[in-house]
N, C-alpha and C positions, 0 to 999 in steps of 0.2 A: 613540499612535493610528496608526493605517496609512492609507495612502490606497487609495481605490478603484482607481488602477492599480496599485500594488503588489500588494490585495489578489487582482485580476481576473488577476495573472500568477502569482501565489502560488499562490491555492486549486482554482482551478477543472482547477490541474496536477494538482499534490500532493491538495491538497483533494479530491480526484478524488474522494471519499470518495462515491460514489454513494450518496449516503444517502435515505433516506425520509423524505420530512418533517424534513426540513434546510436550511436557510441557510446563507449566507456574509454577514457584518456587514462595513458598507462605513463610513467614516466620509470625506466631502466634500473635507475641511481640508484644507490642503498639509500634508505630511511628509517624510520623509527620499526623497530620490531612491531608484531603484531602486539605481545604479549601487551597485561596492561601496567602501565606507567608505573613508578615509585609512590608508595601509597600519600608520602608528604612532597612530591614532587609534581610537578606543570609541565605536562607531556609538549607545549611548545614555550621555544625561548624566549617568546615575548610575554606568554601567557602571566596571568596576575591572580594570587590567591583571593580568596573571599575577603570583602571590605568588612569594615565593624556593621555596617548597616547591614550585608549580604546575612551576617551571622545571625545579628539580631531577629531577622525573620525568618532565620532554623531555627533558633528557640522557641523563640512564641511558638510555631508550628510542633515542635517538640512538646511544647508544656500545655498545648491546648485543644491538638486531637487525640482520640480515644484507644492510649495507647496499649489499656487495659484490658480490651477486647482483643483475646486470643486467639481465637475458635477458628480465623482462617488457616493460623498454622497445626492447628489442631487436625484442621481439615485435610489440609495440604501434606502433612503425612503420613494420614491415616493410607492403610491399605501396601505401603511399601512391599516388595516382595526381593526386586534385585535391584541393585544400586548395577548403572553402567560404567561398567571399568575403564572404557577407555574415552578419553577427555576430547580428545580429535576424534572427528569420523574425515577419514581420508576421500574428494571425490574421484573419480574414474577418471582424470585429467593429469590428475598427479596431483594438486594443490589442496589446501584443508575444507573442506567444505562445510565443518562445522567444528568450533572449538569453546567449549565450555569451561576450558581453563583461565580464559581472559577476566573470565567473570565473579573469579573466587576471592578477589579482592573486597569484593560487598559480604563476605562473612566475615575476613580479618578484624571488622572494625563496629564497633554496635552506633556511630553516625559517623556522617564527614560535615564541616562547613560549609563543601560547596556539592550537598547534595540534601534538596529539600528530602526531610527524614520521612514521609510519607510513601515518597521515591521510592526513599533505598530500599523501606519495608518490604513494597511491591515487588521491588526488584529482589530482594532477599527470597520470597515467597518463589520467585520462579530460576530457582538457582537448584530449582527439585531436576534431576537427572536421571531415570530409571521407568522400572516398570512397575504400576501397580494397579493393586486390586481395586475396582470399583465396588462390584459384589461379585459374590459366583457366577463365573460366565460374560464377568465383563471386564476387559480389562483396558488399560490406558499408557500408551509408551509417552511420558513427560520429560520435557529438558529439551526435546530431540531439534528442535526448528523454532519457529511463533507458533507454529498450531500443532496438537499432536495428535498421535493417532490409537483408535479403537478399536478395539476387537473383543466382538459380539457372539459367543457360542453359537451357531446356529446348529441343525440337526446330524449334518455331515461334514461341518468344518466352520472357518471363522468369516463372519461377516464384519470387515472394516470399516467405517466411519473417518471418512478423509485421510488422506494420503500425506500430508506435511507436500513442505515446494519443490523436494527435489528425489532422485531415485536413493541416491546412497544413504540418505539419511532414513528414509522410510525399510532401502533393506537392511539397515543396520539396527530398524526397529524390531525388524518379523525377525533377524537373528537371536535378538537377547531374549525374544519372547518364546520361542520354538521351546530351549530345553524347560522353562519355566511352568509354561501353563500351556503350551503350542500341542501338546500330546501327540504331535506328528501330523495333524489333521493339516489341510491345505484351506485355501481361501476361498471359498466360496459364492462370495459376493463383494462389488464393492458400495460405498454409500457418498457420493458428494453430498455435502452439507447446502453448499452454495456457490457459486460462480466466481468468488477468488481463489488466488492461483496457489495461494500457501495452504487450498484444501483438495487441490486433486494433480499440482507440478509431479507428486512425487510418486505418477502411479504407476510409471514403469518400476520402479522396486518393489514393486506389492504382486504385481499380475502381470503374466504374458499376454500380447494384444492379441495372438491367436486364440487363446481361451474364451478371451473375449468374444472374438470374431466369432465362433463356433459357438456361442451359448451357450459355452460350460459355465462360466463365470458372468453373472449378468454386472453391469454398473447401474444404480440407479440414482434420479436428479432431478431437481425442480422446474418446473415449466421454463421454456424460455432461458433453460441452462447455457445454451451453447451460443447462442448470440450474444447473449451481456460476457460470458468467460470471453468473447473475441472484444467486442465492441464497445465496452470500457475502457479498453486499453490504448484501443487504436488512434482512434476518431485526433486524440491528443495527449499520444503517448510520448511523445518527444520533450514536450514539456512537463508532462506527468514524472519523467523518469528525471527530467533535470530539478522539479519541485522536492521528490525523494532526496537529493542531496540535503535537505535542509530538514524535512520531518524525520528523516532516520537514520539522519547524523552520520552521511556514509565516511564524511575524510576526519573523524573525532574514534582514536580508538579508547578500546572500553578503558577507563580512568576515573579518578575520584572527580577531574576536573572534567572531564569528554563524556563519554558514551555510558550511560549504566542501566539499559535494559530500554523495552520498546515498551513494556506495559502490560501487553499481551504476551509476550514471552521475549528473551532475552536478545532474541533479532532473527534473522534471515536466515538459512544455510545457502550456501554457494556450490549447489552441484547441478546436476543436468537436470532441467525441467523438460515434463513429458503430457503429453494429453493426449488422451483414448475414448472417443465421445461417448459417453451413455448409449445403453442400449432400452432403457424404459425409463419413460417420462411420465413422471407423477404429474399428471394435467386438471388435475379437480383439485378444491380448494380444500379437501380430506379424503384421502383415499386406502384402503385397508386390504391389505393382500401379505402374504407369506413370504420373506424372503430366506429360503434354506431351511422353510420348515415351520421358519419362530411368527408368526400374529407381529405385521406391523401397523401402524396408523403414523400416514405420513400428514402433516400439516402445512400446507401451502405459506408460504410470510411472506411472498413481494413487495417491492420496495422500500424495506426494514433498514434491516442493516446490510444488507446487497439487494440489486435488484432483483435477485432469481435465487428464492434462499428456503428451505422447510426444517420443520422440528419433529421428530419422531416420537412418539407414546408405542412402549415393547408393553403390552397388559399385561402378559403372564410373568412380565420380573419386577411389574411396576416402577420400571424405571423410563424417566423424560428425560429423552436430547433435545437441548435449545439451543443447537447448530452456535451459532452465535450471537443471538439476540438474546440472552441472558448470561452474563461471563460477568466478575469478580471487578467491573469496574464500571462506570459511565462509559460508552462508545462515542464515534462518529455520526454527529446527524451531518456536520459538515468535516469533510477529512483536509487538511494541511496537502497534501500532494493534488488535490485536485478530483473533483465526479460532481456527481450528479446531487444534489442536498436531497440527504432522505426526510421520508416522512415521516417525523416521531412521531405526532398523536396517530398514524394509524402502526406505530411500529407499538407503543402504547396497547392496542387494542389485540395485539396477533398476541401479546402475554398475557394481557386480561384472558380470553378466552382460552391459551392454554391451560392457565391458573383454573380456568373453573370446569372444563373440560380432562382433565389430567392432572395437576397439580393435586387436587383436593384427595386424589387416590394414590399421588406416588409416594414412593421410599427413597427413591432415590433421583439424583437430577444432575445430568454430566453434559458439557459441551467440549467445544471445539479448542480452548483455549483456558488457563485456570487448572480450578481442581473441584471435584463432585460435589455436592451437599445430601446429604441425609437428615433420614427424618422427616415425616410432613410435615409438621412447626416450621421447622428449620425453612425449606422449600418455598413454602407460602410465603413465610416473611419474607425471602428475596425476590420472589415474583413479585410481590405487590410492593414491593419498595424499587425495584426494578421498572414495571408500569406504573409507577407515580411520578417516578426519574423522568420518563420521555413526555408524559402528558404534561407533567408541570412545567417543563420545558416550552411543550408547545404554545400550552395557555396561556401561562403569565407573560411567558416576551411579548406573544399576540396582543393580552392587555397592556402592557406597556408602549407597545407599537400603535395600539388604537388610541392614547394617549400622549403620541406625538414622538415617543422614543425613537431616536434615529439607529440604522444602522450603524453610524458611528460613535454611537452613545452606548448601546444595551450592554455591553460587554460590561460598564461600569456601574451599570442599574440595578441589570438583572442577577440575583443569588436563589442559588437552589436552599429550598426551605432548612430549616435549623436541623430538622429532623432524619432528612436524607443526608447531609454534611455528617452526621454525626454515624452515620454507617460506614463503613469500610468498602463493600462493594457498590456502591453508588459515589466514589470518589473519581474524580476526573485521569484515568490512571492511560486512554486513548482519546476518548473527548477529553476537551475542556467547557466548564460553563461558558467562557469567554469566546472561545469561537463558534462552541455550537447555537449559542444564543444571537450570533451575526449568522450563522445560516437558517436559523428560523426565521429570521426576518429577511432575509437574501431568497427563501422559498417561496414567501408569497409575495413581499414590496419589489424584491431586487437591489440593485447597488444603491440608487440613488437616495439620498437623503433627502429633498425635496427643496433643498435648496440651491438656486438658480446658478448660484457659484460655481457647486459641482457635479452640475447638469453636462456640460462641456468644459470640463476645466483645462487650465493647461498641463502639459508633459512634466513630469519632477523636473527635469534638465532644462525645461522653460521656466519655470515658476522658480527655482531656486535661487537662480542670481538675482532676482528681483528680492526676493528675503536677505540676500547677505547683504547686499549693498544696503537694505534699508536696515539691517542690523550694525551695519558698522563697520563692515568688511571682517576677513578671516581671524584678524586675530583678536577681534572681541566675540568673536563666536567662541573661540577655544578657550578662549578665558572662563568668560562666563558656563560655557560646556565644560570646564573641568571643574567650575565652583560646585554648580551643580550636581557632578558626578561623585567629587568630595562630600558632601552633604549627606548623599544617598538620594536623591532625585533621580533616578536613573531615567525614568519615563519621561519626566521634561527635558534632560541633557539629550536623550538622542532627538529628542523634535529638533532642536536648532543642531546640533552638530550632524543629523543628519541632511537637513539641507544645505549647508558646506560641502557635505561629502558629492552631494549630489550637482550642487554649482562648480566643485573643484576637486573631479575625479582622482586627477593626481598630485591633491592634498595630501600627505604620508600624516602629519601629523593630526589632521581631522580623522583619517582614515584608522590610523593608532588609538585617537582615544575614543569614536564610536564601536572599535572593537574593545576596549575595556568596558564598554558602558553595556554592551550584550552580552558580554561575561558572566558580571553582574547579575543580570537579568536574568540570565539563563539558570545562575547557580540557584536562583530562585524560586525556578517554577516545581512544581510537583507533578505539569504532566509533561513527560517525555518529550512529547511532539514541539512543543512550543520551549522545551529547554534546548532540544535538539537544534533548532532552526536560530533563536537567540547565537549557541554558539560557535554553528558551523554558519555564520556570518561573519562572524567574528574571524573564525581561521581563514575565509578567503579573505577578508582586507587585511589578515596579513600578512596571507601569505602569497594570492591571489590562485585564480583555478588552475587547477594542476592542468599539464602540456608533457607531450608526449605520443609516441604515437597509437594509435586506435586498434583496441581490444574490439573483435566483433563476435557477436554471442548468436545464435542459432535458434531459431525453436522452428524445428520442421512440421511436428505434431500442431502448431498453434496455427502455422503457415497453412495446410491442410485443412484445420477447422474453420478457416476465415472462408467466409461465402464468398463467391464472388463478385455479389452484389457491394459486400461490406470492401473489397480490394478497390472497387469501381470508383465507390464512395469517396475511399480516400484518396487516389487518385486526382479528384476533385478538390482536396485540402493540398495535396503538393503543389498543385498545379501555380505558376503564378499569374495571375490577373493579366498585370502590367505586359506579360512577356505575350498575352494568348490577346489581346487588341486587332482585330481585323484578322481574327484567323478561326472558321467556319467548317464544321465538314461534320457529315451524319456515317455511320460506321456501323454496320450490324456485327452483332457478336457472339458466333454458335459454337460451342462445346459438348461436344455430339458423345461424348462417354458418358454424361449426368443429366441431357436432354434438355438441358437452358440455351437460353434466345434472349439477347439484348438490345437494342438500339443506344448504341453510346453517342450523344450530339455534346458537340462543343460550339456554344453561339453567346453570343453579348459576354464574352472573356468571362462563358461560363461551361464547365464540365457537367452534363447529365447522364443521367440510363436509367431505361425503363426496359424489365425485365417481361418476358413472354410476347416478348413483340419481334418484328421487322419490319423496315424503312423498304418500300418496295422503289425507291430510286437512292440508294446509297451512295457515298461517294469511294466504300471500300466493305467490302466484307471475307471478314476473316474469318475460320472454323481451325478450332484448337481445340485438342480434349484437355479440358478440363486437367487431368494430372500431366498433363507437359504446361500448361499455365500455372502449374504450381510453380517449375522449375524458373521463370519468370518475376514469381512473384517473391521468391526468396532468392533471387539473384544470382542462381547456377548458371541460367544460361538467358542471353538476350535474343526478345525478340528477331532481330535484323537474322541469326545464326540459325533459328529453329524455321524460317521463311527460306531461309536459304539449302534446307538439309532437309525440306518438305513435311518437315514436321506441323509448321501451319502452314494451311493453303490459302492465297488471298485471291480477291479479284478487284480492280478496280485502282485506285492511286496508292500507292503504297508510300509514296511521299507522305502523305500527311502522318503518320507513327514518324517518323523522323522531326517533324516542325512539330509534332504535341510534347514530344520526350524532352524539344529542347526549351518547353518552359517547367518544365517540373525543378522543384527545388529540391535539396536533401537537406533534412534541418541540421543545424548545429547544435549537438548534444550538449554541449556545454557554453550555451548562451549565458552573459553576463547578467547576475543578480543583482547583484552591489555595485556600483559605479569605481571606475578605476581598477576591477579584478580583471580585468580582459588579460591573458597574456598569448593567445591567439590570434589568429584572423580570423574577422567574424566570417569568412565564408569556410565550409568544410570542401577538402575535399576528395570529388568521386572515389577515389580509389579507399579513401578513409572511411568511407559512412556504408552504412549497412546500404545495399541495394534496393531494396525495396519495401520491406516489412516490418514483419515481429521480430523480434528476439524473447526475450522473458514475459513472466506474468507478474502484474503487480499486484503485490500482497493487498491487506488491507485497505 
């Protein structure tokens, strides 16, 4: 079980998972402190230390990357100025919303067994907690969140570069930096990098929205910022936020055996997320204008590493922000939680061209995430070892793919050349080869492997009893699954002990020892993500999904920023099919405060709308302004109550919002992964599930 504070610093970070019609499951009870576990001890009671096999491949990896090459930690704390004194940053709720104490156990120890040592390195590297120097005039508050935040001398005050996810942690940033280097000067500008949430959640601690409002303080953002900050989330955030249990390891706390860092920075904070939309949008693919004084050139990078994302070249400090398309590790072309596969060869080409455009003349070179590089040597080498990382990506799977390579092969084909392995910043520290090499080939072929088998195949739950029977029934699966697992085989044990699990959910003993066999697995990997998800699988078959009752999170600001169109839309994903069979009606839809016109039809048990129109024979039309459809949309107030209090005016059948409402679903946030973890009913219910929308933003 997890407890409510654990769960409240865990998810509402991480869990960021802005979902629609999502929960967080709290369970009361006492449980394991947050702090992290006994440094020789297995934060659960079933849990199993490292096998001799698990070790054997910490060694090798000890004795065979490049562990002579310094110069990140060189890098990394260069420029210190104030170390943060305090270890918690408390949120405005009452509970911790950031604790960097959990994580002080990865300096006690120079390896652990069950922590691939490349890992810990990484994870050691961002155990930086303070404020420092970039150059003059630039500085960098580190440790704070995954993403941290900048400030850029401008002419009358500081120009910020992303806000981290949440307010307390950001004002807990502009606090330490005020007596430091702050000279009293106020903020002047804000900067989002890009359309995730762990780079503008946090910008009520930075800026009043009045200042905003009033053009004292402008925000500036990449084309197309505010649709993808909504629209990534939404569309299928429910299961985005339930996938996040598994890439960012929300019920594994930080331990030698659990949790030790995201990669990018050491995890999430858990305090209020907030969004204040831009007020100027960088809309050409290079654009050059003044913010507070200083000469910027902004650099458009669409569908990189978000889909709405630029890089800033400051000429007169010669210093380049790469947002996050160039940061201290391999990225996401495909991310573990779920989106859209990005394009590395043209993510590839947005560094080339910085590199030769900016690169060739800076000093210095800072993102989102990590820590700066100096020097132009220095700079180059990682830009073009960086744009060789995504093109070589792209190409060679593609030649392996043209070659017959299936998607469920490349993973095992394809390797990054000798030369980028042997770099430090081009290691798999948020991508992995392994999975970003399945969504290079998921980008252009798709799922299917080409074979007819699994064209339509069947359900795991159909296909598996057919394997055990033909294996011999359960207990020559476990047999042979533990020979296996004994061995070190861990890859081939869980193939057949997972289809057990899967023919006989409530298998304890199949379910026992595929959770030792992702154990294993997990204490093996070197990228976060794929450790993370190996062994928070592991902890639900053993312990199954935590039960309790439902924690609901807020995001008015996101609620706000969601079009209407984009509300409409989803609307169309709740809805269920089966329920909406022989139920017809065309509905105009006017919101007379923002001056939008709808036609919402529902026909063939399908949800549409097309916007700037009207049905001149409707069978209902309603007029709502727009901000009392907010209160709807984030579930203050229900339709049927705002029609009754004249707040919306209809004409026509008002019946029909009563027969559409009652085929809408609300998801179950905590849908089963693993077979036999269910300790719920699979249906939620209404009083439990968020009403209608967002709650958070998900991070990376």
């Amino acid at each position: 079980m997890v407890t409510k504070r654990e769960f409240i610093q865990a998810v509402p970070t991480v869990g960021a998972a802005f979902v629609i019609a999502g929960s967080a499951v709290l369970d009361e009870s006492p449980a394991r402190a947050q702090t992290a576990a006994p440094l020789q001890g297995h934060f659960h009671p079933q849990g199993k230390p490292p096998s001799s096999h698990t070790v054997a491949v910490i060694r090798k990896a000890q004795e065979t990357l490049p562990f002579s090459d310094t110069r990140d930690f060189d890098e990394n704390r260069r420029g210190l100025i104030a170390n943060m004194p305090d270890m918690k940053i408390m949120a405005d709720a009452g509970h911790v919303a950031w604790d960097m104490e959990r994580f002080q156990f990865l300096d006690k120890q120079d390896s652990f067994d069950s922590i691939h040592p490349s890992l810990h390195r990484i994870s050691r590297l961002n155990n930086n907690y303070g404020l420092y120097e970039v150059i003059p005039g630039i500085y960098q508050i580190r440790g704070f969140d995954l993403a941290q935040i900048t400030f850029v001398r401008g002419r009358t005050g500081w120009i910020v570069f992303d806000v981290a996810v949440s307010a307390e942690v950001s004002r807990a940033a502009w606090k330490l930096f005020q007596p430091h280097r702050g000279e009293g000067l106020p903020v002047t500008a804000v900067i989002y990098s890009h359309n995730h949430g762990d780079h503008w959640g946090g910008i009520r601690g930075i800026v009043n929205e009045a200042d905003v409002r009033s053009g004292k303080i402008p925000i500036i953002a990449p084309r197309d910022f505010m649709r993808h900050a909504i629209e990534e989330n939404v569309y299928a955030g429910n299961v985005m936020n339930r996938r996040l249990f598994y890439q960012y390891g929300l019920l594994l706390p930080p331990a030698p055996h659990g949790f030790v860092g995201q990669g990018l920075g050491q995890g999430v904070s858990a305090g209020s997320q907030g969004l204040i939309p831009p007020t100027r949008i960088v809309e050409q693919d290079f654009e050059e204008f003044e913010v507070d004084g200083i000469p910027m050139v902004f650099q458009n990078t669409p569908n990189t590493e978000a889909p709405s994302e630029m890089n800033t070249w400051i000429p007169g400090m010669k210093a380049l922000w790469m947002a996050e398309n160039v940061i201290a590790s391999l990225h996401n072309i495909y991310t573990l939680r779920g989106a859209p596969v990005r394009d590395a060869l043209r993510w590839s080409k947005y560094i080339s061209e910085a590199l030769y455009r900016y690169g060739v003349h800076a000093e210095v070179m800072f993102a989102s995430h990590h820590w700066p590089r100096w020097g132009n040597q220095r700079i180059q080498e990682i830009l073009r070892g960086q744009r060789d990382l995504y093109a070589n990506m792209n190409n060679q799977v593609l030649h392996l793919a043209n070659q017959g390579v299936t998607i469920n092969e490349i993973h095992n084909v394809y390797t990054v050349p000798k030369g980028l392995q042997e770099k430090w910043y081009t290691r798999g520290y948020h991508g992995s080869p392994e999975h970003n090499s399945r969504g290079v080939v998921q980008r252009f072929l798709g799922f299917w492997d080409c074979n007819p088998t699994t064209l339509i195949p069947l359900s795991p739950s159909e296909s598996a009893p057919l394997y055990v029977e033909m294996m011999g029934g359960a207990s020559r699966i476990l047999k042979r699954g533990q020979e296996l697992h004994n061995e070190g085989k861990y890859k081939h044990a869980s193939e057949i002990v997972n289809k057990l699990v899967q023919a006989e959910p409530n298998n304890k003993a199949a379910k026992d020892l595929l959770a030792d066999i992702f154990e294993q697995l997990g204490y093996q990997q070197e990228n976060p993500g794929l450790r993370n998800s190996f062994l928070a699988a592991a902890y639900e078959l053993r312990t199954g999904i935590p039960q309790g009752r439902t924690a609901r999170t807020s995001g008015p600001d996101v609620i706000r920023a969601m079009s209407t169109e984009l509300f409409l839309n989803f609307l169309g994903i709740r809805m269920d099919a089966r329920k909406a069979e022989g139920l017809e009606f065309t509905m105009n839809l006017v919101t007379p405060d923002n001056g939008e016109k709808f036609i919402v039809e529902l026909s063939n048990a399908t949800l549409s709308n097309v916007q700037a129109f009207q049905a001149e024979k409707a069978d209902l039309t309603m007029t709502i302004n727009r901000s009392d459809l907010e209160q709807v949309m984030g579930g203050a107030k229900t339709l049927e109550a705002q029609i009754a209090d004249g707040t919306a005016k209809v004409q026509g059948d008002v019946s029909i919002l009563a027969k559409f409402a009652a085929t809408l679903v609300d998801f179950d946030p905590l849908f089963q992964i693993m077979p036999g973890t269910k300790q719920r009913t699979a249906a939620v219910d209404h009083a439990n599930s968020y009403e209608a929308v967002v709650g958070l933003p998900i991070p990376e």
